[in-house]
C-alpha positions as CSV (number, residue, x, y, z in Angstrom):
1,X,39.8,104.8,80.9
2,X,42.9,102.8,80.9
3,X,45.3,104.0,77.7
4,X,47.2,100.5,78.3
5,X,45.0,97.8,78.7
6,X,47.3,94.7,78.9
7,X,49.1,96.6,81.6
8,X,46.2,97.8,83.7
9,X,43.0,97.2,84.7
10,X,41.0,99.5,86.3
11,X,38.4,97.5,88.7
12,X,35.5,100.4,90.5
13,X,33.3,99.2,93.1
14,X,30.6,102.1,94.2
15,X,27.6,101.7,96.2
16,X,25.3,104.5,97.4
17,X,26.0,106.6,100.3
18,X,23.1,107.1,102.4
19,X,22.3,110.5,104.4
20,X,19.7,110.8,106.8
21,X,19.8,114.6,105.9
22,X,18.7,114.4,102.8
23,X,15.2,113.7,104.7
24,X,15.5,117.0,105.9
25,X,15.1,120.4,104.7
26,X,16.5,121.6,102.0
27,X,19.4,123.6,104.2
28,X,20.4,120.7,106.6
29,X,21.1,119.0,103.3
30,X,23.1,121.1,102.0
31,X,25.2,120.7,104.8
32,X,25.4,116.7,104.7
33,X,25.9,116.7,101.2
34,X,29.6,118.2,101.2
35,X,30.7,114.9,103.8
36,X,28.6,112.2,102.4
37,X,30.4,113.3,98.5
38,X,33.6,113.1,100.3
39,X,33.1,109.4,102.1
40,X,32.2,108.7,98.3
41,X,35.5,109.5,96.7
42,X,36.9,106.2,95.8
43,X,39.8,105.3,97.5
44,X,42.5,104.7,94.8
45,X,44.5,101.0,95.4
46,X,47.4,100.0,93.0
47,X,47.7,96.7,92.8
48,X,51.0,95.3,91.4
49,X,51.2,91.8,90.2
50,X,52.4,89.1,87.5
51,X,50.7,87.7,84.4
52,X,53.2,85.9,83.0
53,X,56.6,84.6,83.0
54,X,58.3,81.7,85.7
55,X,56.4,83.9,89.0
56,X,53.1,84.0,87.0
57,X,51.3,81.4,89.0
58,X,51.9,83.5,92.5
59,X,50.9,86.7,90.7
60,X,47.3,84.7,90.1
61,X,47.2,83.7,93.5
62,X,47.8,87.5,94.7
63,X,44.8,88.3,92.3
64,X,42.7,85.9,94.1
65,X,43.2,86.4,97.7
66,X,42.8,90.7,96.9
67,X,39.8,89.8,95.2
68,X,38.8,88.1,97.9
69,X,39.2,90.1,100.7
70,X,38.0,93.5,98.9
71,X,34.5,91.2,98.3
72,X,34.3,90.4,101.9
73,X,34.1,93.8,102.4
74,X,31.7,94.7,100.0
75,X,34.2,96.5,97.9
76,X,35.2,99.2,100.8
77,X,37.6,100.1,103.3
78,X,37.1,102.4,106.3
79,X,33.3,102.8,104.6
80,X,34.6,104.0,101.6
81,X,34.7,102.8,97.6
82,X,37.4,101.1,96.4
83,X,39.2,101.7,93.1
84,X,41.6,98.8,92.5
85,X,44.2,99.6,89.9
86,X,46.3,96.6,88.5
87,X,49.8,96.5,86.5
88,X,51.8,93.8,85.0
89,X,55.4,94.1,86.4
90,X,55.7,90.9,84.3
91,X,58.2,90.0,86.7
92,X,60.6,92.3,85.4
93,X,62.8,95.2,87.3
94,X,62.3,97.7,84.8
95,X,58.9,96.9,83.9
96,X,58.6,97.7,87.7
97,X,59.3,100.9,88.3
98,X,57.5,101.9,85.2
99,X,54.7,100.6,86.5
100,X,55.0,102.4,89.9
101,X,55.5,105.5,88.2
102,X,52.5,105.2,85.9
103,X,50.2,104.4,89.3
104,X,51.7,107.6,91.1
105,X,51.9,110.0,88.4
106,X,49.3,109.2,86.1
107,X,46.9,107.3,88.3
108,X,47.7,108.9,91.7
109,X,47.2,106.4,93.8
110,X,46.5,106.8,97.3
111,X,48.6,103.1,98.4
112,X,50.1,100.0,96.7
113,X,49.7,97.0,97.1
114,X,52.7,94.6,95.9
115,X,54.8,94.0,94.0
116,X,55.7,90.2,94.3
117,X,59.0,89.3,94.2
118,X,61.8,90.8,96.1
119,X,63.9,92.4,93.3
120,X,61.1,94.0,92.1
121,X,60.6,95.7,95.8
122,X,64.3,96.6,95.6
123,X,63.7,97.7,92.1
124,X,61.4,100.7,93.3
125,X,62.7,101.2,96.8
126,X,64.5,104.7,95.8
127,X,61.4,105.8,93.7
128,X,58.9,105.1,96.6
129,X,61.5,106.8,99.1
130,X,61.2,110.1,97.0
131,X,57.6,110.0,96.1
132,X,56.2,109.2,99.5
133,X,53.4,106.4,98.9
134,X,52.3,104.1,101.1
135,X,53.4,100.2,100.4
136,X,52.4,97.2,101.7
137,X,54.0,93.9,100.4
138,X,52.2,91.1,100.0
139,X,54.6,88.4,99.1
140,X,58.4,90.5,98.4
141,X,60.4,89.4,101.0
142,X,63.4,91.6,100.6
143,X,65.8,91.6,104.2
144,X,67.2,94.6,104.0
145,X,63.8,96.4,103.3
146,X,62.8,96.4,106.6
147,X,66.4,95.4,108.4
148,X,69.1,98.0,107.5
149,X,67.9,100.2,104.5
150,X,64.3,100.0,105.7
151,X,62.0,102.1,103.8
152,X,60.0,104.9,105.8
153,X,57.2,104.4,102.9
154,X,57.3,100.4,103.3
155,X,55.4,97.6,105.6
156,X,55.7,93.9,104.8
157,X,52.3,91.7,105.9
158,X,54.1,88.4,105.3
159,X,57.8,87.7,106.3
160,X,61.3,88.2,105.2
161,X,62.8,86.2,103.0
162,X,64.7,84.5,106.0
163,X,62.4,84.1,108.3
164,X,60.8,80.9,108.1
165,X,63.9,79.5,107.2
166,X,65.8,79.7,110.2
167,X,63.7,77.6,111.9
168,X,63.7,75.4,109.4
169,X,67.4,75.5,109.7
170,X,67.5,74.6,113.2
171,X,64.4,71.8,113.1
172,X,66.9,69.8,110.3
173,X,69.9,69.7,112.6
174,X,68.2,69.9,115.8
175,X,64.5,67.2,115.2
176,X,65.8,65.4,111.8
177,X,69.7,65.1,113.0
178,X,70.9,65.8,109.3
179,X,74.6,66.1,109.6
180,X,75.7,67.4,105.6
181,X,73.3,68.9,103.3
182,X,73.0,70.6,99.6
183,X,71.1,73.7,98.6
184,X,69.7,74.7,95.3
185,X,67.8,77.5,94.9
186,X,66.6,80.0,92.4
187,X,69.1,82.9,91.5
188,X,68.1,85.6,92.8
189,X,67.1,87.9,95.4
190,X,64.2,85.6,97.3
191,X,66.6,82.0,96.7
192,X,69.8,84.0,98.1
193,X,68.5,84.7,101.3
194,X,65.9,82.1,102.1
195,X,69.1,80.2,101.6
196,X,71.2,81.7,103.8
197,X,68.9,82.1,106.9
198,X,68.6,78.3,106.7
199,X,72.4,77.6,106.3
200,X,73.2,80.0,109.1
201,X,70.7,78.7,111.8
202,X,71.2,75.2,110.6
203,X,75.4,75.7,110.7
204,X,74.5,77.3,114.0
205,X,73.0,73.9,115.2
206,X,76.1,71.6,114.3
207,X,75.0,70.9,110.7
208,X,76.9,71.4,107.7
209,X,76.3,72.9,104.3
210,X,78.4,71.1,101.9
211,X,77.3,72.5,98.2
212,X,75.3,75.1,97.4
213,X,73.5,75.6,93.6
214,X,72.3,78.6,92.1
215,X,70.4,77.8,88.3
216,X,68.9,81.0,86.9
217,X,65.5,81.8,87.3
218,X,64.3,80.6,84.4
219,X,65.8,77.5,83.6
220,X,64.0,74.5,81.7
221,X,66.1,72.0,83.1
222,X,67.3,70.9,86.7
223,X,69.5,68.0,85.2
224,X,72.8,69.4,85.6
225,X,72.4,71.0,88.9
226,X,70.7,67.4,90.0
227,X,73.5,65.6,89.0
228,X,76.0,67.8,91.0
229,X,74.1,66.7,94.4
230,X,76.3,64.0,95.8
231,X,74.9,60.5,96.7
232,X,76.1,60.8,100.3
233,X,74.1,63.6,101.3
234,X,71.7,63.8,104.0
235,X,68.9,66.1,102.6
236,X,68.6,68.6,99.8
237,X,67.5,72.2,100.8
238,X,65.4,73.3,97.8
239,X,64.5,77.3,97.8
240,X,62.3,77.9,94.8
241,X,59.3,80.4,94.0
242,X,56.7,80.1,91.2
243,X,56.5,77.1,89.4
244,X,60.2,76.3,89.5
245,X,59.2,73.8,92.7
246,X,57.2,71.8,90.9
247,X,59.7,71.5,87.3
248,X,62.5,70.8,90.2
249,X,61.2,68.1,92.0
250,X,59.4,66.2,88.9
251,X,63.1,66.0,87.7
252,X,64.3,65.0,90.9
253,X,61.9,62.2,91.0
254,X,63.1,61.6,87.3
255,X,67.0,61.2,88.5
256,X,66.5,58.8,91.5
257,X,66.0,61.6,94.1
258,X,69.4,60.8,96.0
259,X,68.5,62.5,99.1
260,X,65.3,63.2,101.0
261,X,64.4,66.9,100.4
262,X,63.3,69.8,102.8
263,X,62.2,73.3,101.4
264,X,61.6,77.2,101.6
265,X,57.5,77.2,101.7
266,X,57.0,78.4,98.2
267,X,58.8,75.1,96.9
268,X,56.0,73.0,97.7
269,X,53.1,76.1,98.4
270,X,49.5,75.0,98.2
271,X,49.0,77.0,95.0
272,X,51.2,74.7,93.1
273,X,50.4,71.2,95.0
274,X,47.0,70.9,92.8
275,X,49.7,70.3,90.1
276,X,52.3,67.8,91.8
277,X,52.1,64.1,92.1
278,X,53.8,61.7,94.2
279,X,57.3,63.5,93.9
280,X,56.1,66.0,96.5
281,X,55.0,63.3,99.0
282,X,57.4,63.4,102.2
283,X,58.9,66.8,101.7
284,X,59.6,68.5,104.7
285,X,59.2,72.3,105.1
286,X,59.0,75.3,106.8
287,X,56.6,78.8,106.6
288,X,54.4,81.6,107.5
289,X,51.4,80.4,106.0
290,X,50.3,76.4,105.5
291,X,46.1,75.9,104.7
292,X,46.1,74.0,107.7
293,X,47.6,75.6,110.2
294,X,45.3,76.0,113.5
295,X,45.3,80.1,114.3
296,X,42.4,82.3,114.8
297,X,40.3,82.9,110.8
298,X,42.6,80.4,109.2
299,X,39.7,78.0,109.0
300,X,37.2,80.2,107.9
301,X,39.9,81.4,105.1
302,X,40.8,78.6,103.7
303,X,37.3,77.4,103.7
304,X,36.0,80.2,101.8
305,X,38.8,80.7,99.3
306,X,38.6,76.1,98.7
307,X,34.8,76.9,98.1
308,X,35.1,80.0,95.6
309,X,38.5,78.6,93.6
310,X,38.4,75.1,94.1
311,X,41.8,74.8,95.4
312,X,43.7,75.8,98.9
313,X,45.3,79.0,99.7
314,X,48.7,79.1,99.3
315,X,51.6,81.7,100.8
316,X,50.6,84.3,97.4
317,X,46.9,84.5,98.0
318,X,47.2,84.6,102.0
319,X,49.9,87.7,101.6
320,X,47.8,89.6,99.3
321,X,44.8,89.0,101.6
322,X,47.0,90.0,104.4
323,X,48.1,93.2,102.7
324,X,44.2,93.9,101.7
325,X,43.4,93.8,105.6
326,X,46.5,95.6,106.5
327,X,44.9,98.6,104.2
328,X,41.9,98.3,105.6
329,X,42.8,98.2,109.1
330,X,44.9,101.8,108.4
331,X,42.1,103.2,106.4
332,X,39.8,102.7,109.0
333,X,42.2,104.4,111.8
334,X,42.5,107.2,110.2
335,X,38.4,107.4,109.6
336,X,39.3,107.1,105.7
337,X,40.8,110.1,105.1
338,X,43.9,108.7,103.1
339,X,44.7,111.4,101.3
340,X,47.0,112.4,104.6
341,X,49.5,109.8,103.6
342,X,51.6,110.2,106.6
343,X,48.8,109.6,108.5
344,X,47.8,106.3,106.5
345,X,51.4,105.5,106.7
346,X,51.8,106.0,110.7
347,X,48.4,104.1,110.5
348,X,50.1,100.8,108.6
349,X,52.7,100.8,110.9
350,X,50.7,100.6,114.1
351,X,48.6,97.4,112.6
352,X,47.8,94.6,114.7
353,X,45.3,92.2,113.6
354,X,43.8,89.1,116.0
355,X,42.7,86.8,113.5
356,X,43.2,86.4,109.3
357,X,45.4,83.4,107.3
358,X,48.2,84.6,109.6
359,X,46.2,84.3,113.3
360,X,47.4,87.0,115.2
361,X,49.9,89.7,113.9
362,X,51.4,92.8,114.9
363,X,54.9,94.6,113.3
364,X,58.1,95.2,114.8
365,X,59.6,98.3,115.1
366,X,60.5,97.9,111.5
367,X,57.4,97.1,109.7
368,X,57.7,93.4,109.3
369,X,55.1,91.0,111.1
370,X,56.2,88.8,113.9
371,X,54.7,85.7,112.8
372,X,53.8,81.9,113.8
373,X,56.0,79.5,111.3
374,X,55.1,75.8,111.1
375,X,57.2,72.9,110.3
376,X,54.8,71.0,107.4
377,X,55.2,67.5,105.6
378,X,54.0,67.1,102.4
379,X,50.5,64.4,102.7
380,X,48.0,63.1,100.4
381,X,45.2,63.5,102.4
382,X,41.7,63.9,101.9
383,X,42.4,63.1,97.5
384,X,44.7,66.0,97.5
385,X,48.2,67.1,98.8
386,X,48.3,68.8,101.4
387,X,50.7,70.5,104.2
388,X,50.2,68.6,107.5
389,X,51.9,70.7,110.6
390,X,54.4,68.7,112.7
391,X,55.4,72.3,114.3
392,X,54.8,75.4,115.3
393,X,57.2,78.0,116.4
394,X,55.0,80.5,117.3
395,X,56.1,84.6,117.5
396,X,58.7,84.5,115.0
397,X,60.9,87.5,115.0
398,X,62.8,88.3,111.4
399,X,65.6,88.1,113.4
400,X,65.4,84.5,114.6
401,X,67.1,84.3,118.2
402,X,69.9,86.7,117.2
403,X,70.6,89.9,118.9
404,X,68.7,92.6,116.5
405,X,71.6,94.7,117.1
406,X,74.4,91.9,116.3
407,X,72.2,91.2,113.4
408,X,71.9,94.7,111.6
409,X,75.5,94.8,111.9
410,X,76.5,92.0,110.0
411,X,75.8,92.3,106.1
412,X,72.4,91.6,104.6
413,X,72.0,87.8,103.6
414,X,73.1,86.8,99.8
415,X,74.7,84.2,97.4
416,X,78.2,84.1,99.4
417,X,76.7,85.8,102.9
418,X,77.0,84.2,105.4
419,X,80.1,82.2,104.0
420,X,79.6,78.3,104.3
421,X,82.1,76.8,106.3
422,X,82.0,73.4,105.1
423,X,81.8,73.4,101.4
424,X,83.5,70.3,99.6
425,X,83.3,68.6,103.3
């Protein structure tokens, strides 16, 4: 089927469709026949993920909590077949939107589900604007997404890159009293403004960000970047994705860890704990999604992804879970019939669900989730490491306690935006 088989995999789940009229005679079958060979048509699902490079162990995780959710449901949504179509963005732009293109115009697929990181989401914003396809983004936290370019085509069922943060932000100046902090954070889209929705609530809150460092995505090794962090620093703010959490704070450990450290959630998520020692013990963060946080189908989630993968959810398999039941819920309001795609699309937008990884979640007005965010410490508990809440802040709006208004006017969060006041301080 597929004519590129490292780059997709075509997944079919059918079961038979049962019609009482069949039973009948032969003329009141002929009638059920044309309905029952419609709720049979697969539904067509692209699934956009990545299989290799630094963001490869999320893209696993988003393969596992899909999986997971499409079997819960017997391999259906809104009672019909699934047809789950998956690409290798390889965590490159480029390789992206080729992708995209290849699920729309070859596959024809009827939604997408993904990609993962947020350059990649800004990668295929334009194409998705021109094409019309429904997206829902499972782990791509791009702001401006759904903030001031926000795509008609696009819904987000985790949050923005930002949003966990500013809490975070305001729990270190406000609950930990640190006074003068350095960030270091991946370079790019995801680092950038995880990093600057905790430097502006935490600024906000009296504290000050004194150094900010930026290695590339990629990098082997943290030792330069560690030995810029001056020894009279109260924390370092660490804002990594993929595995570059777990190569940062082994070589923190390494150096002497200066300073205590507190994190974006995907620093220390659970998908990469299994592989972390002691140098995680004692950091603090902040996010969306922690294995065990207490909101309605958490508990039953966790339980049954521990139980089928031997390890704990983390932030990438709860988002593409999330994404999975966003679908689903839409499919099912529009009684299936997803080939009106501005239909399926009004449908995405009006989601609410009352229990999942997330608890309870409904979208703004923009298509991103207002969402419970916990303050977690890093534990070894129970023989593993694990995220142990110290606080919830529950209905989380992407735009913190700031006036939406106010917020949209300002420019989107980046490397320089907003400025830090106190550098060299």
């Amino acid at each position: 089927m597929p004519t590129n088989t490292s780059a997709v995999t075509f997944r079919r789940t059918r079961s038979k469709a049962s019609c009482k009229a069949w039973l009948l005679a032969t003329a009141l079958a002929a009638v059920c026949a044309a309905p029952a060979l419609a709720q049979q048509a697969p539904i067509k699902v692209g699934f956009m993920t990545v299989r290799s490079g630094a963001l490869a162990a999320g893209g696993k995780q988003m393969e596992q909590g899909l999986e997971y959710c499409l079997a819960e449901r017997g391999g259906k949504m809104g009672g019909r077949p699934v047809e789950l179509i998956t690409v290798d963005t390889a965590g490159q732009p480029a390789t992206t939107k080729t992708r995209a293109q290849e699920l729309v115009e070859r596959v024809r697929v009827d939604a997408i589900i993904g990609p993962l990181a947020a350059f990649e989401a800004l990668a295929i914003d334009d194409y998705i604007r021109q094409v019309g396809v429904p997206v829902i983004s499972p782990s791509a936290a791009a702001e401006d997404l759904t903030q001031r370019k926000q795509n008609p085509w696009f819904v987000r069922a985790v949050g923005t890159s930002a949003q966990a943060n500013h809490a975070l932000g305001e729990y270190a100046a406000k609950d930990l009293k640190l006074k003068r902090v350095v960030t270091i954070g991946d370079d790019f889209a995801f680092g950038h403004e995880a990093t600057a929705g905790f430097q502006r609530a935490f600024e906000d809150n009296g504290g000050k960000v004194v150094k900010k460092l930026w290695p590339p995505l990629n990098v082997a090794d943290y030792g330069s970047y560690i030995s810029q962090i001056p020894s009279d620093v109260d924390a370092v703010y660490a804002a990594f994705a993929g595995g570059n959490g777990l190569r940062f704070l082994q070589q923190y450990a390494e150096y002497g860890a200066p300073a205590k450290v507190i994190a974006q959630m995907t620093t220390v998520d659970e998908g990469i704990l299994k592989s972390m020692g002691k140098e995680a013990v004692g950091v603090i963060s902040s996010g969306w999604y922690t294995a065990t946080q207490d909101v309605p189908g958490n508990k039953e989630f966790a339980a049954g992804i521990r139980a089928k993968y031997g390890a704990d959810p983390g932030y990438y398999t709860a988002g593409a879970y999330e994404a999975c039941a966003f679908l689903d819920a839409a499919v099912k309001a529009v009684d299936g019939k997803v080939e009106d795609k501005q239909a399926l699309m009004k449908a995405l937008r009006e989601v609410k669900l009352d229990k999942g990884p997330f608890g309870e979640v409904a979208l703004d007005p923009y298509g991103n989730p207002i969402m419970t965010v916990t303050i977690r410490r890093t534990e070894e508990k129970d023989g593993r490491l694990q995220n142990v809440v110290l606080k919830t802040y529950p209905k989380v709006s992407q735009f913190w306690t700031y006036d939406p208004k106010a917020f949209l006017a300002d420019p989107v969060y980046s490397r320089d935006y907003p400025p830090a006041r106190h550098l060299g301080n």
